[in-house]
N, C-alpha and C positions, 0 to 999 in steps of 0.2 A: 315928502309923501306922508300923508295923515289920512288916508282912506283903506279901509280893512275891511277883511269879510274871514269868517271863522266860519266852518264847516265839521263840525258836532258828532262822533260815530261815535256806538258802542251804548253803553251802559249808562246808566243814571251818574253813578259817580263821575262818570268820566265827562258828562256833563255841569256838574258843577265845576271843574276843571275847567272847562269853557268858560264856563258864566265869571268865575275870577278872572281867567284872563283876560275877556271884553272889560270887565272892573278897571283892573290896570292900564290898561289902551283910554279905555277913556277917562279917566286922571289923568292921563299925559298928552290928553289933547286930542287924542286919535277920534275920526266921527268911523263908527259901524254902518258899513254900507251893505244891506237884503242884498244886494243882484253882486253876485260874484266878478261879473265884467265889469262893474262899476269901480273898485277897489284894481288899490295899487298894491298892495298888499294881501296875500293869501294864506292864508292858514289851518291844517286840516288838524283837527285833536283824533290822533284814533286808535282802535284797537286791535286786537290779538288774540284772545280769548280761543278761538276756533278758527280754523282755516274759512269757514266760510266769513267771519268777521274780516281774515287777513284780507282775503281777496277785493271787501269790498272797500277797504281802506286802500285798496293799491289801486282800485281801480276810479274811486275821488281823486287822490293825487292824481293820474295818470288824466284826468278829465278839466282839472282844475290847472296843469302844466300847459294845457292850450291857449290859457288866457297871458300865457308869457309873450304865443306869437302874434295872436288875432285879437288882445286887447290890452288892460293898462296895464296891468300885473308885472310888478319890478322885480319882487321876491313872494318865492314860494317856501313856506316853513311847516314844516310836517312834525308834528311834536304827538305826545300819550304815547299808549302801550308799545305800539309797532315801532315809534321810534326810539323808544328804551332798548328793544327789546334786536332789533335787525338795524343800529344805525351806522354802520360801516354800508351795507349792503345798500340801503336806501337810500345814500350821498352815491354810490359808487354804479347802480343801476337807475335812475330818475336823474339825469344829470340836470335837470332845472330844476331841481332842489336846491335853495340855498342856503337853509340852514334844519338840524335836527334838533331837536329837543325833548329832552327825557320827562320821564311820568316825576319826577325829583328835582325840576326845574324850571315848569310852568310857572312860576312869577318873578323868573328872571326876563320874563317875553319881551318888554319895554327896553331892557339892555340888549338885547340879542337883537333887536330891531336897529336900532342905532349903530352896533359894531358893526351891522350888512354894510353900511355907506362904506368901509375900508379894510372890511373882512368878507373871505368865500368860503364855500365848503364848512360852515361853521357847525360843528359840534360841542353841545352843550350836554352831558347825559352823564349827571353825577351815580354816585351810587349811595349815597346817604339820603335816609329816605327823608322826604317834604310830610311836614303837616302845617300847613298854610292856615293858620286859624284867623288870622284878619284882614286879608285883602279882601279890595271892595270885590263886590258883587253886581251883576249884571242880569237879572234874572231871565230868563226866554222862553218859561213854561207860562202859561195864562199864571193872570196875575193872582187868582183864590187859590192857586195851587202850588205850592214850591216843594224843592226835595232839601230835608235837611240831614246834611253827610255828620255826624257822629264821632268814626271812626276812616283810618286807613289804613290801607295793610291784610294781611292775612297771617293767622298763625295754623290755621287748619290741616296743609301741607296735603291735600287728595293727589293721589297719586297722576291723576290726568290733568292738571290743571297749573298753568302758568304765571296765574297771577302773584306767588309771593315770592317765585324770583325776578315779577317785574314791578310790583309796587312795595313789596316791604315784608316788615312785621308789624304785627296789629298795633294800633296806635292810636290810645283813647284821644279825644280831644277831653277838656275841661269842662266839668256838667258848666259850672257858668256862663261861657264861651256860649255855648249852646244855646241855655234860656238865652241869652242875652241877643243872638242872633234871630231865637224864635219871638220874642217877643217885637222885634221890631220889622220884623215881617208880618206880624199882624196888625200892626201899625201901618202897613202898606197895603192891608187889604187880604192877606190871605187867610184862607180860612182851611186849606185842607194842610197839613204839614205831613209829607211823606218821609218817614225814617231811615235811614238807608246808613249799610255801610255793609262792607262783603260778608260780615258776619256781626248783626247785630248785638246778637245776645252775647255775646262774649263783651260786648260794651264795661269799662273800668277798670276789667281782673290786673292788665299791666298799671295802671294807673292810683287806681285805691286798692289794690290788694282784694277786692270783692266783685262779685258781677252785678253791675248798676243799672242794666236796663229799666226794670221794675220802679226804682226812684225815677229816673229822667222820665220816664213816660206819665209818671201822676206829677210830677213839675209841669211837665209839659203838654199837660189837661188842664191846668188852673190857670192859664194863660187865655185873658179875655180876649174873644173876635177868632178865637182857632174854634171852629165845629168838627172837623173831623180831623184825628191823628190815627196816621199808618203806618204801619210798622211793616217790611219789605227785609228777606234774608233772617228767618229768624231759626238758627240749625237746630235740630229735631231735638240731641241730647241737651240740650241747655235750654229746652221750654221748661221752667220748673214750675212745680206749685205755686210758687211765688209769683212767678210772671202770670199766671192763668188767675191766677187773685186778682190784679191788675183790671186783666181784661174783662174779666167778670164787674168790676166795681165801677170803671169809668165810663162813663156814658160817652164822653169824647173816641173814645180809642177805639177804631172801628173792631168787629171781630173778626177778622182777615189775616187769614195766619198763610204768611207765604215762605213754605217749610221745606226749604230742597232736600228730596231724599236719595235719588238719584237712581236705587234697584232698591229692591225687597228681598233677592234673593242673600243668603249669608255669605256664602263663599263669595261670590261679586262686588259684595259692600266691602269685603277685606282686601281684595285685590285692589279695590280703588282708596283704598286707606279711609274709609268711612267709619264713623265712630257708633255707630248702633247698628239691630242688628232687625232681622223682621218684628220678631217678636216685642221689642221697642216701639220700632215705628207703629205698630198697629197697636199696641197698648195707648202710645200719645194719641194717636188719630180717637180713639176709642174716648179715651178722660177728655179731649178736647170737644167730643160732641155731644157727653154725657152733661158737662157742665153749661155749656150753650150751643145749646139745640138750632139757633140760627147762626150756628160760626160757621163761614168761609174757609174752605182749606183749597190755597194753591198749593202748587211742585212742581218741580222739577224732575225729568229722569233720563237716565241717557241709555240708550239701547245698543247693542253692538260692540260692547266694552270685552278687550280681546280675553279673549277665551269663553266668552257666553255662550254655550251650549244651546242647543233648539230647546231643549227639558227647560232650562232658564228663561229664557226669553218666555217660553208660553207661563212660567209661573207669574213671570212680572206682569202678561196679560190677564190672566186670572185676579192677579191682585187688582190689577187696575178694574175688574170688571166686577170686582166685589167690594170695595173701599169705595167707588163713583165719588172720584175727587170732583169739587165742585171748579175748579180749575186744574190745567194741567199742560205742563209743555213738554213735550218728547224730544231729544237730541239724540241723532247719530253720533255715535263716541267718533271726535276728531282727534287723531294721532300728530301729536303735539311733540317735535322736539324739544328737549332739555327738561321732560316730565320723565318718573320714572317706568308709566306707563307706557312709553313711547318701544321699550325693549322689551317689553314682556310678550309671548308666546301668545300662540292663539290670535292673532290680528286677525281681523274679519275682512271677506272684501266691499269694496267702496258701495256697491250693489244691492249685496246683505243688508247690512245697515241699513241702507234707505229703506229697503223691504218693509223693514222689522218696526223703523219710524213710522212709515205710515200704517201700518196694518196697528200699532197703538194707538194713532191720534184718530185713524176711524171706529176705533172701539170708543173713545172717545168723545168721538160726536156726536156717538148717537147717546152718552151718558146727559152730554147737555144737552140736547134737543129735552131729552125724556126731564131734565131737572127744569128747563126753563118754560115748558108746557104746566109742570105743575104749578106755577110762579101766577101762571090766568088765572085773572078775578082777583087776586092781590090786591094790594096798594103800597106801594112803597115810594120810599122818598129817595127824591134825586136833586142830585147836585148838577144845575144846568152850565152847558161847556156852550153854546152855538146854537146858530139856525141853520137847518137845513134848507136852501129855497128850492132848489129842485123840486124835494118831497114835502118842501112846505110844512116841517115839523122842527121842534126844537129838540134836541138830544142832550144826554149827560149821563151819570154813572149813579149806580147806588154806591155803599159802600162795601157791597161785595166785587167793584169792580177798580181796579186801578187806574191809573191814569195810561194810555197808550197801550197795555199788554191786554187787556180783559175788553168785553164787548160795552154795547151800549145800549140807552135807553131811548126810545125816539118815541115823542109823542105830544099831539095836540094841544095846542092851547088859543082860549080867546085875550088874553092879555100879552103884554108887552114883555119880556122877559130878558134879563140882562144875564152874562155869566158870573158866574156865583151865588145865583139867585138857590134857592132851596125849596122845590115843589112835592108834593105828594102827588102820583100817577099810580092810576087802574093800569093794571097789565091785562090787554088786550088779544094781543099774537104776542107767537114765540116763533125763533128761529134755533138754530144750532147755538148761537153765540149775542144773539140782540134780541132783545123785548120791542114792543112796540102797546101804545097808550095813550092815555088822553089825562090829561090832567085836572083832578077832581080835589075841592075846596075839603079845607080841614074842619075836621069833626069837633 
């Protein structure tokens, strides 16, 4: 059996997770088969993070188990968060499971594949954390655009959140590792390099005794064939001078600061073990627009976090209605076993929450509508992804917008146009979340 198909959930990181383990399959021969039915072999990478992530990890498995009766599918191996994290319960509920494997174990996938032929019920889910720094890779995002992972781990410790008793403690990778990785991904063509690790900016402190983001990121601007480098997770209290130096100086590095804060109000941020307080966050937000006046700020926020009082909830809508973050995602607080969140007083119901999520994210849309109306008659440059044939336009992103999370740009052209191509486009209409344009020759 040498045919596989991997099924990708969750988060960026947890996608290169993926990409190494298609890496190792195919070094061992294995061919990646697109159509699920076509594979003998099934494999779902997934996560945890929030109940609504769980659900939708259980409910792949549960869809991907059918291809055990009504197609080729020999084994089904369910590995990342969920399986670190619930793997008794995932062997002992999904009985066409045939093997589990932990967030600490994904490049043993080639061994655990082979012991299936004379082993069942296989669990693999160490507890010593993985930093995987040189299996091969398998890339699956277009090809101008890769995410390069940094670090693993968390040392952050937020009171609602389960990622670092399921992936670790922070865990620099080697700046060299890194160039060394980015460099020859732009030898492959890419040109956008997305930065990622659950907490960027804490990048080195275990490692070199100092915080390193600021060096790897002017390294990793002098790297010929990369145009745009993004930085993604960069926590509010460790934006320093020093990194805004950075982003002021390099032309490459977009200025796209994607800064989860989570609340504004004080008491809130301390229940959730958050390290700033309002008056921080809106001091950063403040220097980060003084010093460049076209910088992007994403966030994060989560609403409903127990004990938020109505008086609260409306301040974090004021704030949002005064700050008009240029990006912004709202979460329903998920009550997360084995957080210390998960006991604390005040839980809200299932109902509230939602309420309280959408009546933010409609404050919200009307902030972009009103930012991406003023955007008409612009010209800005985009990074082309695709043709649309329906609408008969090609689309792509500035660098105010990310890859899959943020809107798009769709618009006109009389030339032929390839992804990764680089155009400058008139902004035309606007909607809540996408422009629309025609592409107009450089000056």
């Amino acid at each position: 059996m040498k045919k596989v198909s991997l099924a990708s959930l969750g988060c960026s990181k947890n996608l290169i997770d993926s990409e190494q383990m298609l890496g190792l399959l195919t070094g061992a021969g294995y061919e990646i088969m697109e159509n699920e039915e076509d594979a003998e072999i099934l494999i779902v990478n997934t996560c945890t993070f929030i109940e609504s992530a769980k659900m939708e990890s259980i409910e792949c498995i549960l869809e991907l188990a059918q291809y055990k009766k009504a197609g080729k599918c020999q084994y089904l191996i369910v590995t990342g968060c969920l399986a670190q994290r619930y793997q008794e319960q995932v062997l002992r509920e999904i009985p066409e499971v045939d093997a589990v494997v932990g967030t600490n174990d994904y490049d043993k996938i080639v061994e655990v594949i082979d012991r299936l032929t004379h082993e069942k019920a296989l669990t693999i889910c160490s507890e010593t954390p993985l930093l995987c720094e040189d299996a091969p890779r398998v890339r699956t995002t277009p090809e101008y655009t890769a995410y390069l992972k940094i670090a693993e781990g968390c040392d952050n410790r937020c009171t609602y959140c389960v990622i670092p008793s399921i992936r670790g403690k922070y865990r620099s990778r080697k700046m060299e590792d890194i160039i060394a990785e980015a460099k020859q991904m732009a030898t492959e063509g890419v040109k956008e390099l997305i930065v990622i690790a659950q907490d960027t900016t804490r990048y080195g402190k275990d490692l070199y005794g100092e915080y390193c983001l600021p060096k790897l990121l002017k390294d990793l601007c002098k790297i010929e064939g990369i145009a745009w480098v993004r930085v993604h997770y960069c926590y509010p209290e460790l934006v320093t001078d020093e990194l805004l130096d950075v982003f002021c100086e390099e032309e490459k590095l977009c200025r796209y600061f994607d800064t989860p804060i989570q609340h504004c109000n004080d008491r809130i941020l301390k229940r959730m073990g958050r390290r700033t307080n309002k008056k921080q966050i809106c001091d950063l937000i403040a220097k980060i627009r003084e010093r460049m006046p076209d910088a992007v700020i994403r966030t994060s926020l989560i609403t409903g976090f127990p004990g938020e009082t109505e008086e609260e909830f409306l301040e974090l809508k004021e704030f949002i209605e005064d700050v008009k973050f240029e990006r912004l995602g709202v979460f329903a607080y998920s009550r997360e076993e084995d957080t210390p969140a998960y006991q604390l007083d005040g839980q809200l119901e299932e109902e509230e929450k939602a309420q309280r999520q959408e009546n933010l994210m409609l404050v919200q849309s009307e902030i972009s509508q009103e930012q991406n109306e003023a955007r008409i008659g612009s010209i800005v440059r985009v990074l082309v992804e695709d043709r649309d044939e329906i609408i008969k336009s090609y689309y792509g992103r500035t660098y105010a917008d990310s890859i899959e999370i943020d809107g798009k740009v769709f618009f006109k052209s009389n030339r032929l146009l390839n992804g990764g191509d680089f155009v400058n486009v008139k902004i035309e209409q606007a909607l809540e979340y996408d422009l629309f344009g025609v592409e107009v020759e450089e000056s």
